[in-house]
KELUMMI-115949 format. One record per residue: residue number from 1; x, y, z of N, C-alpha, C, O in turn. Coordinates in nm, 2 decimals, always signed. Example, Ala and Ser with C-alpha at 12.3 -4.5 7.8 and 13.67 -1.06 7.14 Angstrom:
<recs>
{rec 1, {+1.32, -0.57, +0.78}, {+1.23, -0.45, +0.78}, {+1.32, -0.33, +0.78}, {+1.42, -0.33, +0.85}}
{rec 2, {+1.28, -0.22, +0.71}, {+1.37, -0.11, +0.71}, {+1.29, +0.00, +0.79}, {+1.34, +0.11, +0.80}}
</recs>
This chain:
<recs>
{rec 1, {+4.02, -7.91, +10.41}, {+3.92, -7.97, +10.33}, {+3.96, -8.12, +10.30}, {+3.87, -8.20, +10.26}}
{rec 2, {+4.08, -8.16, +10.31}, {+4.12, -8.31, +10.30}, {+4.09, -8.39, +10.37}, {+4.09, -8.50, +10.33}}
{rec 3, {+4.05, -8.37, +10.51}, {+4.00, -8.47, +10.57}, {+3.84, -8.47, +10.53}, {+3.78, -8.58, +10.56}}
{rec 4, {+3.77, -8.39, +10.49}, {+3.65, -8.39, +10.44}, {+3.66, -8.48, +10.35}, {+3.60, -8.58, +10.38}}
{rec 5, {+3.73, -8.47, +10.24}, {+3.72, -8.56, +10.09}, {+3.70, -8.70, +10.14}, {+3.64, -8.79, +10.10}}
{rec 6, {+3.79, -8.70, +10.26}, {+3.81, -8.88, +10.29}, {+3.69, -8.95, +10.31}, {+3.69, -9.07, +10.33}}
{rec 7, {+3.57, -8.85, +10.30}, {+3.49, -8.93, +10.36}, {+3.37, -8.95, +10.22}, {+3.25, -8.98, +10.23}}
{rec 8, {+3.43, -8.91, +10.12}, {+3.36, -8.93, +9.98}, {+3.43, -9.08, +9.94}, {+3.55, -9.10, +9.95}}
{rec 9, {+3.32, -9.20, +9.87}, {+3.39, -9.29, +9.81}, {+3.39, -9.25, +9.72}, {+3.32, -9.14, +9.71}}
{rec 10, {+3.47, -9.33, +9.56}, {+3.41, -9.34, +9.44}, {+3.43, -9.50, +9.41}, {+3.55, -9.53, +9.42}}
{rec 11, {+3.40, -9.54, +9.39}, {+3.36, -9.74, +9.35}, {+3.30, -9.77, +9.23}, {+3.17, -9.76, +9.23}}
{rec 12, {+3.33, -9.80, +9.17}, {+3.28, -9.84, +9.08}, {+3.19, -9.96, +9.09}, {+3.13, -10.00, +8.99}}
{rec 13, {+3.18, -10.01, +9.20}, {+3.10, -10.18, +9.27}, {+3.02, -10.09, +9.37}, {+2.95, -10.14, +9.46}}
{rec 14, {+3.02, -9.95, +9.34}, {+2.94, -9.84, +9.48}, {+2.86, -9.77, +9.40}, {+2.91, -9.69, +9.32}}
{rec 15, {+2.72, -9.77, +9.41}, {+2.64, -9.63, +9.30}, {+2.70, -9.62, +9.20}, {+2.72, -9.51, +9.14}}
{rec 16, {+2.75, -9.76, +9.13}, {+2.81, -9.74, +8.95}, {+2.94, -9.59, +8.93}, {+2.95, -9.50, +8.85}}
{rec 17, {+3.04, -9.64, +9.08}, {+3.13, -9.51, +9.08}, {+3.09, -9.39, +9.06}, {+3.16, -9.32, +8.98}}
{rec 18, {+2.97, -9.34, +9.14}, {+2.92, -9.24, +9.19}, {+2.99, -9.16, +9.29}, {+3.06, -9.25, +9.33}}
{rec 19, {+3.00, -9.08, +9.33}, {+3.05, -9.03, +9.43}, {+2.97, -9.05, +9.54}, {+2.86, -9.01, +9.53}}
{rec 20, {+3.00, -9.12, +9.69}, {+2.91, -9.11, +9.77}, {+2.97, -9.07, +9.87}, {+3.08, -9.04, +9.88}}
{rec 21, {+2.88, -9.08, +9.96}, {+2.95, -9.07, +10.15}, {+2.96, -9.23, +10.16}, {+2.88, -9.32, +10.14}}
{rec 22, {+3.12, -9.23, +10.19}, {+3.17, -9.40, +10.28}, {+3.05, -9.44, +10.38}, {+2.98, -9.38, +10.46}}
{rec 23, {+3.06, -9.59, +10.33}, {+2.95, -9.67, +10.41}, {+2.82, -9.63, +10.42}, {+2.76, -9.64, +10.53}}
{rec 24, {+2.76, -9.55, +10.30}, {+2.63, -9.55, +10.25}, {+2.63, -9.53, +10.12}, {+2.73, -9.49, +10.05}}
{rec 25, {+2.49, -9.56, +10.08}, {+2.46, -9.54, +9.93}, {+2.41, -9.40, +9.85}, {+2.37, -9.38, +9.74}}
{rec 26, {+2.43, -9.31, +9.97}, {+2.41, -9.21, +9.93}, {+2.48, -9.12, +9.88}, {+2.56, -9.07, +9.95}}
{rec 27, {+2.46, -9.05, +9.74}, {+2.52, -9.00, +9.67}, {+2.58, -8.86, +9.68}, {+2.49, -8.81, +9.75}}
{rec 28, {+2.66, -8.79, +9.67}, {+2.70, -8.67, +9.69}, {+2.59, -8.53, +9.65}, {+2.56, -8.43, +9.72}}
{rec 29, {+2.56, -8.60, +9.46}, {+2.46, -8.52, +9.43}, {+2.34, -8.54, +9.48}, {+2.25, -8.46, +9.45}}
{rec 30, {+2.32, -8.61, +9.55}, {+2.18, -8.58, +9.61}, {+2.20, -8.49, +9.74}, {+2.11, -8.40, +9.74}}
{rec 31, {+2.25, -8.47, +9.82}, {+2.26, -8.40, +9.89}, {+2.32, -8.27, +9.86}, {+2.35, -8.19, +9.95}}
{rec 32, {+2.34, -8.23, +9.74}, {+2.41, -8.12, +9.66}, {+2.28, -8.05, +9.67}, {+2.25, -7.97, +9.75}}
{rec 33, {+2.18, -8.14, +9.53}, {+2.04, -8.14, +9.47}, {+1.95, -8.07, +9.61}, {+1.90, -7.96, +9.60}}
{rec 34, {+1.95, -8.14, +9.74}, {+1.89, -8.10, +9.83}, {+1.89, -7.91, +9.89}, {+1.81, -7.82, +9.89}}
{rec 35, {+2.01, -7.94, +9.94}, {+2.07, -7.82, +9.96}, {+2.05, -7.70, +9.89}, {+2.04, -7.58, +9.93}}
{rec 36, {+2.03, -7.78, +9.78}, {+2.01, -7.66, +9.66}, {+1.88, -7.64, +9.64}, {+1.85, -7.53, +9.60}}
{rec 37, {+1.79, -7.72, +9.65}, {+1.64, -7.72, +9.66}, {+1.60, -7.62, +9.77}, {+1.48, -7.57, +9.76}}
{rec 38, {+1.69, -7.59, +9.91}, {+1.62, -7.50, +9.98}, {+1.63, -7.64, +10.10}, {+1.70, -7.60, +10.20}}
{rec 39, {+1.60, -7.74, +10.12}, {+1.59, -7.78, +10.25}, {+1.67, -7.79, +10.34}, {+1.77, -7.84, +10.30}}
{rec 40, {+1.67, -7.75, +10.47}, {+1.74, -7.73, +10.56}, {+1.80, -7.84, +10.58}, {+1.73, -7.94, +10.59}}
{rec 41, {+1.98, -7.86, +10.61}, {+2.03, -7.94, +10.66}, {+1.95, -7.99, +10.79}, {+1.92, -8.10, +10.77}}
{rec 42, {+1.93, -7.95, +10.88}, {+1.90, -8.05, +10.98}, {+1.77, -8.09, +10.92}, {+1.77, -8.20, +10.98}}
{rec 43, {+1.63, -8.10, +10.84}, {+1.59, -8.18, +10.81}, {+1.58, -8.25, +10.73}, {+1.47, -8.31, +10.71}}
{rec 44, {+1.74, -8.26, +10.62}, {+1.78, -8.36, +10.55}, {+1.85, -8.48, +10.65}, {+1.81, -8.60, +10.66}}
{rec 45, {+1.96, -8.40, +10.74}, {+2.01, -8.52, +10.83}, {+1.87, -8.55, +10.91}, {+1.88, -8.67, +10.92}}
{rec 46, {+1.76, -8.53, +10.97}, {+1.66, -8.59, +11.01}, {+1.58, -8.67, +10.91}, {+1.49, -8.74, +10.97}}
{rec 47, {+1.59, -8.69, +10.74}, {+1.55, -8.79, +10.67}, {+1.68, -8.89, +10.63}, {+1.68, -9.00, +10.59}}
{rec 48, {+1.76, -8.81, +10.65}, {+1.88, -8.96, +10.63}, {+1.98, -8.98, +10.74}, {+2.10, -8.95, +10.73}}
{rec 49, {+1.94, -9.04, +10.86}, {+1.99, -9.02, +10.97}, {+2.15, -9.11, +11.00}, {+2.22, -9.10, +11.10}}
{rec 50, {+2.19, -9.18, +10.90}, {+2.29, -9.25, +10.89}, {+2.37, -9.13, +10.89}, {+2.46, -9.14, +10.98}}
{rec 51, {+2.39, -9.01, +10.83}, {+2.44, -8.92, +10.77}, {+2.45, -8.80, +10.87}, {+2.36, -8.76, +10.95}}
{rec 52, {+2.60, -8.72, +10.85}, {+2.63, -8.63, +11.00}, {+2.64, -8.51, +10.96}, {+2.58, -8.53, +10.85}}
{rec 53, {+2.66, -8.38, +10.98}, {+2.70, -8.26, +10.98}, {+2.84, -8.30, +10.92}, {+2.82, -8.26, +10.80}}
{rec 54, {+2.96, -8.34, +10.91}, {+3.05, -8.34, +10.82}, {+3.02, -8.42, +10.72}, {+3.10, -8.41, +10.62}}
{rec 55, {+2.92, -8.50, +10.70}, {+2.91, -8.55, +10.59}, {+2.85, -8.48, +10.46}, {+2.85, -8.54, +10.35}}
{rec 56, {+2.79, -8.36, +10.48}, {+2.66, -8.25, +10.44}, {+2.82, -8.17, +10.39}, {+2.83, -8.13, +10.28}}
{rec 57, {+2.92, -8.15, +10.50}, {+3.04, -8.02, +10.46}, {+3.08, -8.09, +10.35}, {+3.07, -8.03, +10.24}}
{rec 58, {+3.13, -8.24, +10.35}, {+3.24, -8.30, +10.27}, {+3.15, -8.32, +10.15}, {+3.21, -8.36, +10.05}}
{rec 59, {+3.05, -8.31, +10.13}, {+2.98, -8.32, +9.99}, {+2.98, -8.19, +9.92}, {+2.97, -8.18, +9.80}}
{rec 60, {+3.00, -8.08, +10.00}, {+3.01, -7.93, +9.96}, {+3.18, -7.94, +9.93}, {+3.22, -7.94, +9.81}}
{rec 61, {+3.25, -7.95, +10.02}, {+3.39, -7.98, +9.95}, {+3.41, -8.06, +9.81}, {+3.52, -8.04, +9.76}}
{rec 62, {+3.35, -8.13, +9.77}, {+3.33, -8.19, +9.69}, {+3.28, -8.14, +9.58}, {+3.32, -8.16, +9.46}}
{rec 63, {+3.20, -8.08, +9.63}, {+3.11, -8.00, +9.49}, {+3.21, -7.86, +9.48}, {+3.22, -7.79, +9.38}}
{rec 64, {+3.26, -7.85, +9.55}, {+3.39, -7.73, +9.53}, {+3.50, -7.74, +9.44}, {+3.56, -7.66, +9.37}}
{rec 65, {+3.50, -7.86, +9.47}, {+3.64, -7.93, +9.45}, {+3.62, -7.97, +9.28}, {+3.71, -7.96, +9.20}}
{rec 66, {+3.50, -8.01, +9.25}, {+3.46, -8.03, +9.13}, {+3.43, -7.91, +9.04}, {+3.46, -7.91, +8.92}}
{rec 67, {+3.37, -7.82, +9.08}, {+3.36, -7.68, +9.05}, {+3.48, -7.64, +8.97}, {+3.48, -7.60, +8.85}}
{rec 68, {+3.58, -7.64, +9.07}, {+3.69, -7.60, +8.99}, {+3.80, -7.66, +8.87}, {+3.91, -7.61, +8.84}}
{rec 69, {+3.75, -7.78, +8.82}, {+3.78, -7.85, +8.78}, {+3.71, -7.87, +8.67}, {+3.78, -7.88, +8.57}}
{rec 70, {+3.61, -7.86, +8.65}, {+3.48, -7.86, +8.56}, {+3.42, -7.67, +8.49}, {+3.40, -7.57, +8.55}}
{rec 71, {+3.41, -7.69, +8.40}, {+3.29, -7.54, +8.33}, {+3.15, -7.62, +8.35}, {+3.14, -7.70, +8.26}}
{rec 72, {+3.07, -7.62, +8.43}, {+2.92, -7.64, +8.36}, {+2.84, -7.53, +8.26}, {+2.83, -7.41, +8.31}}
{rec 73, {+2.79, -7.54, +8.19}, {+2.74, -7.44, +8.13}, {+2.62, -7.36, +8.19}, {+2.53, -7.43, +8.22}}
{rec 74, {+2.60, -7.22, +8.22}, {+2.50, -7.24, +8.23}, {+2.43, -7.07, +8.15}, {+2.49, -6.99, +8.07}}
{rec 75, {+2.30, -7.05, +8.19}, {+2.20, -6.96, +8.12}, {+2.32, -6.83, +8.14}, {+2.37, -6.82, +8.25}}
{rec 76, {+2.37, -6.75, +8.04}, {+2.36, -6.66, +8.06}, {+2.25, -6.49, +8.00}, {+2.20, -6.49, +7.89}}
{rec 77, {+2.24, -6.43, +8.06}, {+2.16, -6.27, +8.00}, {+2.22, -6.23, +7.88}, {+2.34, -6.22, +7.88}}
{rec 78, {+2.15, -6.20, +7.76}, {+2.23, -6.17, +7.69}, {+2.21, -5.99, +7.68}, {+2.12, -5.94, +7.75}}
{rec 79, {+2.29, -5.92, +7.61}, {+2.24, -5.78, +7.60}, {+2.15, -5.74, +7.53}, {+2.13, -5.81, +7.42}}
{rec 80, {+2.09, -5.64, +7.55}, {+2.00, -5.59, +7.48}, {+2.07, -5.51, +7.33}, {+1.99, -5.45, +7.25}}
</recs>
């Protein structure tokens, strides 16, 4: 997964130190956001074509990688 990571910047002179894919402006969470919306990788890389098949993994490494690092809150069921 480390050679994945390499290919995330963070810059603060880049997407206001966003996380992105090196040598674009595109952000990690947007391709999270995508993914997660349901659209198929290949017609995300067919709308952002700068962008590869490892670049789609290393944003998922990333969101892994932050996962574990982070609690987000979210909805739980409560009992009855």
């Amino acid at each position: 997964m480390g050679n994945l990571l390499e290919r995330i910047l963070i810059d603060p002179r880049v997407c206001f130190g966003k996380p992105c894919i090196k040598g674009t402006r595109i952000w990690v969470s947007l391709i999270l956001d995508q993914l997660a919306a349901g659209t198929p990788e290949k017609q995300f890389l067919e709308n952002y074509p700068q962008l590869t098949h490892e670049d789609v993994l290393a944003a998922i490494a990333y969101g892994a990688e932050a996962a574990r690092e982070n609690i987000i809150p979210v909805p739980t069921k409560t009992a009855p």
